[in-house]
C-alpha positions as CSV (number, residue, x, y, z in Angstrom):
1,X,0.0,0.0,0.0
2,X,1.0,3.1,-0.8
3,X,2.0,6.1,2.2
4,X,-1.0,8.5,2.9
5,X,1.2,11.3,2.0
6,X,2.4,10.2,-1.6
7,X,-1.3,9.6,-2.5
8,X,-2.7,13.1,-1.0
9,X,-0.1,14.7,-2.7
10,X,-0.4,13.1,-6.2
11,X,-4.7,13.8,-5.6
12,X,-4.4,17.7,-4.8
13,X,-2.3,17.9,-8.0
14,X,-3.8,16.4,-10.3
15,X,-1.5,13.5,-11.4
16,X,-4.2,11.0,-12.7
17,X,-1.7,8.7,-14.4
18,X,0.3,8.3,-11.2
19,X,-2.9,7.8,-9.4
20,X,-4.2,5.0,-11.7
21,X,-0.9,3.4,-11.7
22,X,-0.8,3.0,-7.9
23,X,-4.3,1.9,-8.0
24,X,-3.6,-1.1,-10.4
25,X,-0.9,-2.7,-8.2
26,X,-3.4,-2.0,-5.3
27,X,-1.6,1.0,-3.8
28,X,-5.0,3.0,-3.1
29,X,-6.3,0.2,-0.4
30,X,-6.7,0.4,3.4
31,X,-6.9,4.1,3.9
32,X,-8.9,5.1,6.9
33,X,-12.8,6.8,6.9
34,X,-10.4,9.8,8.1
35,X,-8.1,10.0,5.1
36,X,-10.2,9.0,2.7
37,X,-12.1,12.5,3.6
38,X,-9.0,14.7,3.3
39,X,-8.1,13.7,0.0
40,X,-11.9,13.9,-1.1
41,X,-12.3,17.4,0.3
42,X,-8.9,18.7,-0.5
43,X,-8.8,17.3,-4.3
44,X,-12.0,19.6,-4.6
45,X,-10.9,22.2,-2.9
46,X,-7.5,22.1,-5.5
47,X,-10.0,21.9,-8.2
48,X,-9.1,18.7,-9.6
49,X,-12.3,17.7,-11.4
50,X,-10.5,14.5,-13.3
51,X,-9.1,12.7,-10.0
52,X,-12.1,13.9,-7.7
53,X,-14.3,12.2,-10.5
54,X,-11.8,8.9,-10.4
55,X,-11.7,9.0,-6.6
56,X,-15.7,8.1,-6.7
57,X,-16.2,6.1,-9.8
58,X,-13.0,3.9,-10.6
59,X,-11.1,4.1,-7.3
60,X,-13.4,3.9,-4.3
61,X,-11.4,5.7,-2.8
62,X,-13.7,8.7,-1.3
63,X,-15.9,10.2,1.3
64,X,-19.0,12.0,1.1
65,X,-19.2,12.8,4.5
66,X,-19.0,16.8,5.4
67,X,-16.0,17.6,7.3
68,X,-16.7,19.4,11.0
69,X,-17.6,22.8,9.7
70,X,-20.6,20.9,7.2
71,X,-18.2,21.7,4.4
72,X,-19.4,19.5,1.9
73,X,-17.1,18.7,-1.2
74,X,-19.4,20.9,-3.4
75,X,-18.4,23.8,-0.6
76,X,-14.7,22.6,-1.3
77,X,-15.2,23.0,-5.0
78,X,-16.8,25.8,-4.9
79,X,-13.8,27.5,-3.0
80,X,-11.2,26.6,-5.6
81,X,-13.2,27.9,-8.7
82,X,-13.1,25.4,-10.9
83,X,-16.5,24.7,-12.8
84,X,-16.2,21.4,-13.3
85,X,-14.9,20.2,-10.2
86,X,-18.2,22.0,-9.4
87,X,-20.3,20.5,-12.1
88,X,-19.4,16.9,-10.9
89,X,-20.0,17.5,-6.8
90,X,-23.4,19.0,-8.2
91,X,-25.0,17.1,-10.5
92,X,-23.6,13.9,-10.0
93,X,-22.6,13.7,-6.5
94,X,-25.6,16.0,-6.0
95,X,-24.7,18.6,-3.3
96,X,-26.8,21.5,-3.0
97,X,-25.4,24.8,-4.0
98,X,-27.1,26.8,-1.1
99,X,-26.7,24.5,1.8
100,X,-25.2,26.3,4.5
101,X,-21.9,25.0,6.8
102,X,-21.9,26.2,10.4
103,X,-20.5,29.5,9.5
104,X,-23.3,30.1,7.6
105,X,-21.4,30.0,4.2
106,X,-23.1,28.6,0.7
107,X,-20.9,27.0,-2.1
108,X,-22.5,30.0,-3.8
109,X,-20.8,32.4,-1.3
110,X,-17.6,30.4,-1.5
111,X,-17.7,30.4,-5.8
112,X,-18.2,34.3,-5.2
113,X,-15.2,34.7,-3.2
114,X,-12.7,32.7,-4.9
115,X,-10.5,34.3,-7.1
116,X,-11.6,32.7,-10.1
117,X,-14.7,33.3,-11.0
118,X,-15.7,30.8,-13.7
119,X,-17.1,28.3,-11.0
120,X,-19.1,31.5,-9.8
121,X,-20.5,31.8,-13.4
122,X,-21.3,28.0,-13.2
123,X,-23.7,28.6,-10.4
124,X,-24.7,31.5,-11.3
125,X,-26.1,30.0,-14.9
126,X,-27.8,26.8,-13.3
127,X,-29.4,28.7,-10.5
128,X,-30.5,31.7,-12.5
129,X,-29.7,34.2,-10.3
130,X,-26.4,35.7,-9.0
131,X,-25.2,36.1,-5.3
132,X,-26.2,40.0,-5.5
133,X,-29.7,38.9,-6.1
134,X,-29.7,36.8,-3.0
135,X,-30.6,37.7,0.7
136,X,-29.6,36.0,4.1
137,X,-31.8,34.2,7.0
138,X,-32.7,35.9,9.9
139,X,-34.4,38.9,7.9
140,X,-35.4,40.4,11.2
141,X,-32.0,39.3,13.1
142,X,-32.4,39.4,17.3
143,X,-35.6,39.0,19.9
144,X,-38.3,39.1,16.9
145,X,-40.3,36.0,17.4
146,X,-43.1,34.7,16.5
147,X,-44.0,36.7,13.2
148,X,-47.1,36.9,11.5
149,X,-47.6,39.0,8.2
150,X,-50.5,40.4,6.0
151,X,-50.2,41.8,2.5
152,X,-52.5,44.8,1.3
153,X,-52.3,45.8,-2.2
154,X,-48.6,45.7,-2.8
155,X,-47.5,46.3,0.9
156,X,-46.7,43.7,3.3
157,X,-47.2,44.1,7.1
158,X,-45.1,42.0,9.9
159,X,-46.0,41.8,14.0
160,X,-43.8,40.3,16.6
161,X,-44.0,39.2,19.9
162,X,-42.7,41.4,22.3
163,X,-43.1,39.7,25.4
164,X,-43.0,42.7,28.6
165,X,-41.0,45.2,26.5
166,X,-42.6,48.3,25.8
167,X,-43.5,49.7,23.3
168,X,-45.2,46.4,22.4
169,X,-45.6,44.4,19.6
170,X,-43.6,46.0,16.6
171,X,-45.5,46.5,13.5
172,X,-42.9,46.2,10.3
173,X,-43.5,47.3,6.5
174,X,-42.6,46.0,3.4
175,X,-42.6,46.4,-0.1
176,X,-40.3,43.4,-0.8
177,X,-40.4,41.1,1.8
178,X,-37.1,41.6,2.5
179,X,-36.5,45.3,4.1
180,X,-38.3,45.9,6.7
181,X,-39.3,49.7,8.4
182,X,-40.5,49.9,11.8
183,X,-43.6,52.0,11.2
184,X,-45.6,51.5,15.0
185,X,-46.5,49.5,18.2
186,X,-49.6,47.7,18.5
187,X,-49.7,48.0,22.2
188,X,-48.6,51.7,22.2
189,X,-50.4,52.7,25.7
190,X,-48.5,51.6,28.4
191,X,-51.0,52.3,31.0
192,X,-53.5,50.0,28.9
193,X,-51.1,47.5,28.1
194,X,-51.3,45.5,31.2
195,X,-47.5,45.4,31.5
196,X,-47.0,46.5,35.1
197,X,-45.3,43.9,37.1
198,X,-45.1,41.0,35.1
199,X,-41.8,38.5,35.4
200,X,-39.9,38.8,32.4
201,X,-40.7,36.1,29.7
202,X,-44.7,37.2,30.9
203,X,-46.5,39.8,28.6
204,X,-47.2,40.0,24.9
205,X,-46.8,36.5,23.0
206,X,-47.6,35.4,19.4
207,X,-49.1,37.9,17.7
208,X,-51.2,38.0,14.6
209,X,-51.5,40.8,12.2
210,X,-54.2,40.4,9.6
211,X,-57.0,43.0,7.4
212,X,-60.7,43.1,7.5
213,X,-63.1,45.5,6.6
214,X,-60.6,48.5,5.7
215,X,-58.7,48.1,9.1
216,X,-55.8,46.2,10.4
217,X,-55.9,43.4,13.0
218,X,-53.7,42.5,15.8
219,X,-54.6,39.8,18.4
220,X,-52.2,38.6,21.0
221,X,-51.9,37.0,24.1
222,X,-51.4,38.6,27.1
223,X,-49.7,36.1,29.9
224,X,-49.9,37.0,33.1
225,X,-48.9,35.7,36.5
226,X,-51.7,36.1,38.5
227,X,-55.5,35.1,37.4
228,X,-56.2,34.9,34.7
229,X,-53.2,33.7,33.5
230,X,-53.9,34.0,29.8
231,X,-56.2,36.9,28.2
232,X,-56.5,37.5,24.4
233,X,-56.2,41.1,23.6
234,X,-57.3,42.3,19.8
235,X,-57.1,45.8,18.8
236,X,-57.4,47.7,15.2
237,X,-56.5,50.7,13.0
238,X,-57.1,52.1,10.2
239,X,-53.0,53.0,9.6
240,X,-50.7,50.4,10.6
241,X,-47.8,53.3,12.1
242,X,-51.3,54.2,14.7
243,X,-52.9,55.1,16.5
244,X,-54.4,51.7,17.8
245,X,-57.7,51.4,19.6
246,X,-58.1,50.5,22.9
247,X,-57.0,46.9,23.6
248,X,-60.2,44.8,23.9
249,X,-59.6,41.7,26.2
250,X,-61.4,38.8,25.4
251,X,-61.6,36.0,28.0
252,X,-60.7,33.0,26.4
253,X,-57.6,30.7,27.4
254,X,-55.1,29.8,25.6
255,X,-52.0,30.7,23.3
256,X,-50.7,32.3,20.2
257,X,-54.5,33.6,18.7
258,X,-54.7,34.2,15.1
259,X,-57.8,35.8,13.0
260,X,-59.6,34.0,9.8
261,X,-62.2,35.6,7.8
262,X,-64.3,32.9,5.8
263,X,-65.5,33.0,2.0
264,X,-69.1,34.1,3.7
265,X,-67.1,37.1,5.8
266,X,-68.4,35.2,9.1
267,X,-64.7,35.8,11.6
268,X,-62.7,33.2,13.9
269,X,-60.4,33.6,16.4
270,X,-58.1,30.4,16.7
271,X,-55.8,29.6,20.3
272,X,-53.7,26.3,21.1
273,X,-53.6,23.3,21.9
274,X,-53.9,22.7,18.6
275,X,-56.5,24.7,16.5
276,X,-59.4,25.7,19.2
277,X,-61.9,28.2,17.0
278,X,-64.6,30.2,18.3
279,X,-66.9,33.0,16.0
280,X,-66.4,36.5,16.9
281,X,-68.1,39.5,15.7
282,X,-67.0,42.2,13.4
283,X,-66.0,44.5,16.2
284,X,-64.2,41.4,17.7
285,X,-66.6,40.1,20.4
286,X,-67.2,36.3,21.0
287,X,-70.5,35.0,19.8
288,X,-69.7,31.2,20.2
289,X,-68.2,28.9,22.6
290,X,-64.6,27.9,21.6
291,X,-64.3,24.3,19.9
292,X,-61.3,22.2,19.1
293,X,-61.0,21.7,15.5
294,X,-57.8,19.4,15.4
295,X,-55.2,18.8,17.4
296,X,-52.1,18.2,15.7
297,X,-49.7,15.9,13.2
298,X,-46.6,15.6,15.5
299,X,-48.9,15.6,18.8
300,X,-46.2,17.5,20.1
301,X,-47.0,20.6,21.9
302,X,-49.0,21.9,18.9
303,X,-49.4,25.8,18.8
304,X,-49.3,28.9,16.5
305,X,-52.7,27.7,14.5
306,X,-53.1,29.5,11.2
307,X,-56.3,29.1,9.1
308,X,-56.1,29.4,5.1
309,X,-58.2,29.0,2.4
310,X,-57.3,28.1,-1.2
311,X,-59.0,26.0,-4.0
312,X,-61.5,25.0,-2.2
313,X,-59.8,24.0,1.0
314,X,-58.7,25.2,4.3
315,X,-55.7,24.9,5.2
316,X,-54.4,24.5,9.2
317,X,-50.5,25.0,9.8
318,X,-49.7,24.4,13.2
319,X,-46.1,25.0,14.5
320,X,-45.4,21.7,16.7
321,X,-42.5,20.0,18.6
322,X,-42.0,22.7,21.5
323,X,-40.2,26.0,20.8
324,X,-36.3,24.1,21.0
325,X,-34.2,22.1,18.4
326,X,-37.4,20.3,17.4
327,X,-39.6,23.3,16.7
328,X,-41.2,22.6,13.0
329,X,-44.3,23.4,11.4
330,X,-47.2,21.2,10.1
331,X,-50.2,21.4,7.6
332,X,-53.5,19.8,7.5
333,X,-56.5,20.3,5.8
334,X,-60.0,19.9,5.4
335,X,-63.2,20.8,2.2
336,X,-64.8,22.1,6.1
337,X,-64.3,24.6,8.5
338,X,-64.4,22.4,11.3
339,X,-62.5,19.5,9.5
340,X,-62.2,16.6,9.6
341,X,-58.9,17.4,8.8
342,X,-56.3,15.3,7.2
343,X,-52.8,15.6,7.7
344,X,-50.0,16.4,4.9
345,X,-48.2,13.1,3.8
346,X,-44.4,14.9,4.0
347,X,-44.9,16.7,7.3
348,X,-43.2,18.3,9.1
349,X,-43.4,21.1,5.5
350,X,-40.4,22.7,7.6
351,X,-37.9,21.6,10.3
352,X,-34.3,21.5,10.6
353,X,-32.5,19.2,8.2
354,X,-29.2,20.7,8.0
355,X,-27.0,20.2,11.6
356,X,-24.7,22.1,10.7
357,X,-26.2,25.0,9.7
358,X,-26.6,27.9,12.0
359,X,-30.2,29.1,11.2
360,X,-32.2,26.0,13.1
361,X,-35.2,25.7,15.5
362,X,-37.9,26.9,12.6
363,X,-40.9,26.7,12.6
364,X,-44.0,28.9,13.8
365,X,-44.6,30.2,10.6
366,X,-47.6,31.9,8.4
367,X,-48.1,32.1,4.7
368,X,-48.5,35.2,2.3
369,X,-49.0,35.7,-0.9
370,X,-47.1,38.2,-3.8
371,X,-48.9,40.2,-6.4
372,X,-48.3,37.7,-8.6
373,X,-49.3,34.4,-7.3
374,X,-46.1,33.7,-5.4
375,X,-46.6,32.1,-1.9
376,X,-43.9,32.4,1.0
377,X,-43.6,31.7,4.8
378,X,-42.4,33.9,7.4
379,X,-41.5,31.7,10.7
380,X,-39.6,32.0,13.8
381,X,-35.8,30.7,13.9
382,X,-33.1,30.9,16.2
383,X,-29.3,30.7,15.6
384,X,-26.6,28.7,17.8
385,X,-23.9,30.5,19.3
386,X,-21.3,28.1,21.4
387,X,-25.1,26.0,21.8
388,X,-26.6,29.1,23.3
389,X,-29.8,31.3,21.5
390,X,-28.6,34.7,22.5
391,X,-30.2,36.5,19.8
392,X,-33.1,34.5,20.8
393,X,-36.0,33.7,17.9
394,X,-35.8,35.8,15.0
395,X,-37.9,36.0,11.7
396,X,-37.0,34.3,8.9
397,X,-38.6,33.9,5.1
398,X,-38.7,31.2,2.7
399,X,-40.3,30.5,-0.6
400,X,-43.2,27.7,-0.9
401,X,-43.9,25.7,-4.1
402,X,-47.2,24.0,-4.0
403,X,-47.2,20.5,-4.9
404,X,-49.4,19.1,-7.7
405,X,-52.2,17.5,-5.3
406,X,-52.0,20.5,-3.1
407,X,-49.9,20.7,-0.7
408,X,-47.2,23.5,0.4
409,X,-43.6,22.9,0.4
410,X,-41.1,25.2,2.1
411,X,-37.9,25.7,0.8
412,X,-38.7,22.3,-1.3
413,X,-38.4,20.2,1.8
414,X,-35.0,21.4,2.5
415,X,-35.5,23.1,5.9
416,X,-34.9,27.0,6.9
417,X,-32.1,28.8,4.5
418,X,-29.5,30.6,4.9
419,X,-29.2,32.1,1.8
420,X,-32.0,32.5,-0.8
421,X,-32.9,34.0,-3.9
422,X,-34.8,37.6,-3.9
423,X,-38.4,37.7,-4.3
424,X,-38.2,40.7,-6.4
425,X,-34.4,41.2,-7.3
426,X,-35.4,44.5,-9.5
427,X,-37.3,46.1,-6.2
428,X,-35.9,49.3,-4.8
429,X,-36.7,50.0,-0.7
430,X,-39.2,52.3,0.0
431,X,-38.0,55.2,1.7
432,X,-38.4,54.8,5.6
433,X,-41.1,56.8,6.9
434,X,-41.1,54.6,10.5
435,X,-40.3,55.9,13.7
436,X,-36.8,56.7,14.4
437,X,-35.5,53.8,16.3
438,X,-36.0,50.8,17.9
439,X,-35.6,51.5,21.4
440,X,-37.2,48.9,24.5
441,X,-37.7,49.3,27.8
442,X,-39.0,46.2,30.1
443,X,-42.7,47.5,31.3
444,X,-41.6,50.9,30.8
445,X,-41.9,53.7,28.4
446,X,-38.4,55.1,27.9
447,X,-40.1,58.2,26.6
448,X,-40.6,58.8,30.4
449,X,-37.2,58.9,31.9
450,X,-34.6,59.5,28.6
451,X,-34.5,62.4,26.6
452,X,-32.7,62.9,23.7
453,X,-30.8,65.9,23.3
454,X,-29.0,65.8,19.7
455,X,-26.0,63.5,20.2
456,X,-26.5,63.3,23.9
457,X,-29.2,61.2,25.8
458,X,-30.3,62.0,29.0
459,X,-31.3,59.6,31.7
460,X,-32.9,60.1,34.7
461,X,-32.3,57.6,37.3
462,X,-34.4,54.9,38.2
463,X,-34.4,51.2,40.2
464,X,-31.9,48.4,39.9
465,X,-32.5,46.3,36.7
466,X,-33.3,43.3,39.5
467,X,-36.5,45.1,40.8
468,X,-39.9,44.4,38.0
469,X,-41.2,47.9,37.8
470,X,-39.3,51.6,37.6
471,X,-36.1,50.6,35.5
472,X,-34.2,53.3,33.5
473,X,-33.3,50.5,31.0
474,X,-33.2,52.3,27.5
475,X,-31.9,48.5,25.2
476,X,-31.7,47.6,21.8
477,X,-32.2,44.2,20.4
478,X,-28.8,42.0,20.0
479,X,-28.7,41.3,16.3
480,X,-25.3,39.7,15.7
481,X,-22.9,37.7,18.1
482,X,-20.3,39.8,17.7
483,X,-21.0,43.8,18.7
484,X,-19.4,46.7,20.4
485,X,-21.5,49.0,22.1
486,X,-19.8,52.4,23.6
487,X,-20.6,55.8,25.3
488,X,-19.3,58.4,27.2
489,X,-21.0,58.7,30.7
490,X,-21.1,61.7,32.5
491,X,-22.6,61.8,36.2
492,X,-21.9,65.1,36.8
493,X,-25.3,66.3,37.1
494,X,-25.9,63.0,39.3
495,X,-26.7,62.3,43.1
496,X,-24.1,61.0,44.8
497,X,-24.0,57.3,44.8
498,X,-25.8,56.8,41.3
499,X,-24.7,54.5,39.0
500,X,-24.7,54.5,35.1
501,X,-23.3,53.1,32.2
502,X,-23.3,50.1,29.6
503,X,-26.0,47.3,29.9
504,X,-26.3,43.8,28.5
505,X,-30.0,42.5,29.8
506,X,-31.6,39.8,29.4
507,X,-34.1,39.5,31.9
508,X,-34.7,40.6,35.9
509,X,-32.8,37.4,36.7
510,X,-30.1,38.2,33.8
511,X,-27.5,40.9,33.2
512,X,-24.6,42.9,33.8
513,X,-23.8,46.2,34.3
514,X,-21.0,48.4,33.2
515,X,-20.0,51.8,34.4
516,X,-19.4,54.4,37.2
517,X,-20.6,55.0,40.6
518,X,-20.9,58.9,41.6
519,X,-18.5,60.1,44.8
520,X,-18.0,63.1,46.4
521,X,-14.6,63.2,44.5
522,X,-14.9,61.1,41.6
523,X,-16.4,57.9,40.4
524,X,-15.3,54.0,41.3
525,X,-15.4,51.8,37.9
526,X,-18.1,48.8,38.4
527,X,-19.3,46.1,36.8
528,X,-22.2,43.8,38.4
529,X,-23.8,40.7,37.2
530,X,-27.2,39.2,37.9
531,X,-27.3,35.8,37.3
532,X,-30.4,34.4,38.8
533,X,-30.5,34.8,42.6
534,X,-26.4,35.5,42.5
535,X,-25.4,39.5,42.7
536,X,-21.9,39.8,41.8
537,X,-20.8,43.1,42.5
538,X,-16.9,44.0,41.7
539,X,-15.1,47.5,41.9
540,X,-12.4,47.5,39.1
541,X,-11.1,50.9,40.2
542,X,-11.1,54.8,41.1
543,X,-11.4,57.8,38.8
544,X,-10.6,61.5,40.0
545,X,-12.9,62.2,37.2
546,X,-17.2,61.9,37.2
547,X,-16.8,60.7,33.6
548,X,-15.6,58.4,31.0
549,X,-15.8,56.3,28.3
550,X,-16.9,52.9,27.9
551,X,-17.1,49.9,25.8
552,X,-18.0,46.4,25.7
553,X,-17.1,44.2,23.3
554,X,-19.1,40.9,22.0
555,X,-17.7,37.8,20.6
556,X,-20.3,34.5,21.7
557,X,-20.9,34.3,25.0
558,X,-17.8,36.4,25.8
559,X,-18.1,40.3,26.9
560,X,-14.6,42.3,26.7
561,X,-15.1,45.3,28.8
562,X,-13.0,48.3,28.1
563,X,-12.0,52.0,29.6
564,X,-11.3,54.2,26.9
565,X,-8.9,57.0,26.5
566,X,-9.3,58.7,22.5
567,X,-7.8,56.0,20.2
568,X,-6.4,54.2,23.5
569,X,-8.2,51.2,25.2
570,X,-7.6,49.5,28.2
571,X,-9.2,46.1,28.8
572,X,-10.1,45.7,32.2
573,X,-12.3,42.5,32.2
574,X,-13.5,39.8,29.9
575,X,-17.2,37.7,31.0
576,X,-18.5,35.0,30.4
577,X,-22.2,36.2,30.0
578,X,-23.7,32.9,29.0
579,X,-26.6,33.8,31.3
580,X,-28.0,36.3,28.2
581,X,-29.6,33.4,26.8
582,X,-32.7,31.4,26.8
583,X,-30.8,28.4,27.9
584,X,-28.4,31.0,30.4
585,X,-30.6,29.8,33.4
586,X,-33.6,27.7,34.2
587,X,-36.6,28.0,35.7
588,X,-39.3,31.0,34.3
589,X,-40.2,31.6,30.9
590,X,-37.3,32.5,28.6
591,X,-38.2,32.5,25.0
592,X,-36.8,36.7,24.8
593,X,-33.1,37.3,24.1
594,X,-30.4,39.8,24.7
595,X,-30.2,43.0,24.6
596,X,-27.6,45.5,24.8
597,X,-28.3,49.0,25.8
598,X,-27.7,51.8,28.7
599,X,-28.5,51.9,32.3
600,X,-29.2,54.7,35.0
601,X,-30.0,53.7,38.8
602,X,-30.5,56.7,41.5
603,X,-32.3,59.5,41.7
604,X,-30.3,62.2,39.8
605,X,-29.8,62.3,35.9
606,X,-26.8,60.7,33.8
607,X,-26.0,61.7,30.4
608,X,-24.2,59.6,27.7
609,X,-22.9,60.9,24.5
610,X,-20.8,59.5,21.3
611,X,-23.0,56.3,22.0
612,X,-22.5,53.3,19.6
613,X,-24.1,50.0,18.7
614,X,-22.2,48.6,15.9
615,X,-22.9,44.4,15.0
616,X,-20.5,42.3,12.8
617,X,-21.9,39.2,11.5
618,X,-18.8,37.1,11.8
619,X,-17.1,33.8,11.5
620,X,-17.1,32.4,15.7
């Protein structure tokens, strides 16, 4: 037998004669499953078509497996720009040209980045359509789960869950599907909202957005802790951006209500388990008692029930399999309202099939149509980071094909993408006309105690993130892994003994704090974490100076913390914040996820300036 070495060598340059020579006196036997995938790999990722093609057909001498990144030997082909090393790993080995590796990377992405570009072209010609006319999954990256969307006209409308941050259930537009402008809250009254002391992970879940008689729709479920635990509130308004009417709460238990308007224009409201359906009135009042119409295809912790009709039919999609790994989404369906319904032969229509790529744990998902004739889902998804959600469930879009006997396939089968073709590649964003940023509060109206004073912000001091109510927590969503948010924090106008600075938050239970503490003399540099019933509370050192500039720096679960001085940075302290995560602790209801943001706690005012949020997706 020949030495692993000679034969790797002879693969990744091409030398077919030597190869075949070798292979007749028996000199390609007895490798291992292990080297058998470094030559296969590597002879694609040198580009050599001819002995990649041998290696399968006349030598045996191959793997097929991905390596530990999902790299797949159309991935390595793609890389080294050769066509028809790509040709063969696609068409006969039969790779798929936009499945994802754990970095999130396509063999399209990798044939756009390698220096030749024929393989590039190659894709480009079979897919019919170039990277530039692609986008990426998450569309709506950090803490937006659970989406539901409407189209009117030519305009599409997206609602998320918001949980107890205020304001409430973010209403999104779209002309594309693909960029999204915040334009309003649903629950825009705090004071109405029914916010007030709720644990996080309580409050506003699974939304549903939909259009009847010349209004808009939202329903949602408020969960609370006390009696009754679960209330359905529905509102309505004539403009999407507000204002919204007062929220109407309808006593009904349950989870995750959605609207359907019949043929006949008679109205349902459904709520899990399952599909349960009860008749309301145009204005939104029950008029029936509340039935269950079906239960499920998985049986597994069915919820999210959306009704559809088309062709004749009525179509259920149920998102089952609990809201972890398993999450997926069904469909059943019935020629009656109230069934009986049978379910789809190729269920789950979407669930994670890929391991290895990052965008998993899909599923909650609602269907809308283009202009066209078109269908696509938007659904809930969540991406890994070190095996934690930190960015918790985001939205997500996919295209469905429907099957010649009827039945909706997303993503033909292939579970949630990471990269996809455009749904109108010629479409130009409309101009934003939403409100100018996306800032949260938990139960709180930030309005109230931050004021924005051109570059600077202005808090006034409020209660320990720990307590439920009376927070000065002005957060952002965390859309990437990898961020650095910075400020300068000035306590001069504060009270002595006030604290402000940076904030990563998760929840009452989970976060850490970043900045000075106000002396008669200066400040002392402090970071505290809250994980779960645990205070840890550190002083890193004093300042002759009431302020300074801060920054923290994200990579995973890891928080660099820095004091800055112009270009200079000192690093003072590196986390491990794993606790910002829906799996960072157990016990109450995390289904949220991070946020990153600033923090005032006292009585007097802090004021931050040069503040920064900047979010890298990158390679981890």
């Amino acid at each position: 037998m020949s030495s692993f070495d000679q034969v790797y060598g002879l693969a990744v340059s091409g030398d077919v004669d030597a190869l075949q020579a070798l292979a007749l006196r028996g000199g390609l036997d007895g490798f291992s499953p292990e080297q058998k995938q470094k030559i296969t790999l590597d002879t694609a990722w040198a580009g050599q078509a001819a002995v990649l093609r041998s290696l399968f057909q006349s030598w045996h001498l191959y793997s097929a497996d991905p390596d530990d990144l999902g790299r797949t030997v159309l991935h390595c082909a793609a890389a080294s720009g050769d066509p028809e090393t790509v040709r063969f790993a696609m068409d006969v080995l039969g790779f798929d040209p936009l499945a994802a590796d754990a970095r999130g990377l396509t063999p399209l992405d990798l044939a756009a980045r390698a220096p030749r570009k024929d393989a590039c072209a190659f894709l480009t010609g079979r897919l019919g359509f170039t990277p530039e006319e692609t986008y990426r999954n998450p569309l709506l990256r950090g803490f937006h789960p659970d989406p539901s969307v409407v189209r009117v006209g030519e305009d599409y409308y997206l609602v998320n869950s918001s949980f107890v941050f205020f304001p409430g259930l973010p209403v999104y537009h779209s002309r594309d599907l693909i960029h999204w402008t915040l334009v309003g809250h649903a629950a825009e009254n705090l004071e109405k909202s029914g916010l007030a002391g709720l644990p996080g992970g309580y409050g506003y879940w699974a939304p549903d957005i939909s259009w009847f008689n010349g209004r808009f729709w939202v329903v949602a479920t408020l969960r609370r802790d006390t009696e009754p635990v679960r209330l359905q509130m529905i509102t309505s308004a004539e403009n999407p951006a507000g204002p919204w009417s007062e929220p109407k709460f309808l006593p009904l238990d349950g989870i995750d209500p959605s609207l359907f308007t019949d043929a006949d224009g008679r109205r349902y409201i459904l709520l899990n388990p399952g599909a349960i359906m009860a008749e309301i009135d145009p204005e939104g009042n029950l008029i029936s008692e509340p039935e269950m119409i079906y239960f499920g295809s998985a049986r597994i912790k069915p919820e999210g029930p959306h009704l559809l009709r088309k062709d004749g039919w009525y179509y259920l999609f149920l998102a089952e399999g609990g809201t972890g790994p398993e999450h997926m989404e069904t469909v059943m369906r019935s020629r009656s309202l109230r069934g009986p319904y049978e379910a789809c032969p190729f269920n789950p229509i979407l669930s994670r099939k890929n391991p290895f790529s990052p965008v998993g744990r899909s599923g909650h998902g609602k269907l809308v149509s283009t202009p066209d004739g078109r269908w696509y889902m938007v659904y809930l998804c969540g991406r890994s980071v070190e095996g934690h959600t930190v960015m918790g469930r985001e939205t997500a879009l996919d295209p469905v094909v429907w099957t010649a006997d009827g039945w909706p396939a997303v993503n033909s089968l292939k579970g949630p993408s990471c990269l996809q073709k455009l749904p109108f590649p010629d479409a130009v964003p409309s101009e934003g006309c939403g409100e100018e940023s996306d800032w949260i509060s938990p139960r709180s109206d930030y309005r109230a105690f931050a004021d924005f004073d051109g570059e600077r912000i202005l808090l006034r001091g409020g209660a320990d993130p720990s307590e439920i109510s009376g927070t000065s927590l002005l957060l952002i969503r965390q859309a990437e892994a990898c961020f650095r948010q910075s400020a300068r924090v000035d306590l001069s106008r504060a009270a002595d003994g006030d604290f402000a600075g940076l904030a990563g938050y998760y929840d009452e239970r989970s976060f850490f704090l970043f900045g000075l503490r106000k002396g008669p003399e200066g400040c002392t540099l402090e970071i505290a974490e809250q994980i779960g019933s645990e205070r840890r509370q550190r002083t890193l050192r004093s300042l002759r100076s009431f302020e300074a500039c801060l920054s923290a720096e994200g990579r995973g679960l890891n928080r660099a913390l820095y004091l800055c001085d112009g270009p200079e940075k000192e690093l003072l302290l590196t986390l491990r914040a794993d606790y910002l995560s829906d799996e960072g602790l157990t016990g109450g209801k995390r289904f949220t996820g991070a946020a990153l943001g600033l923090i005032a706690v006292g009585s007097g005012t802090a004021v931050f300036s040069s503040c920064s949020f900047r979010f890298q997706e990158a390679v981890l």
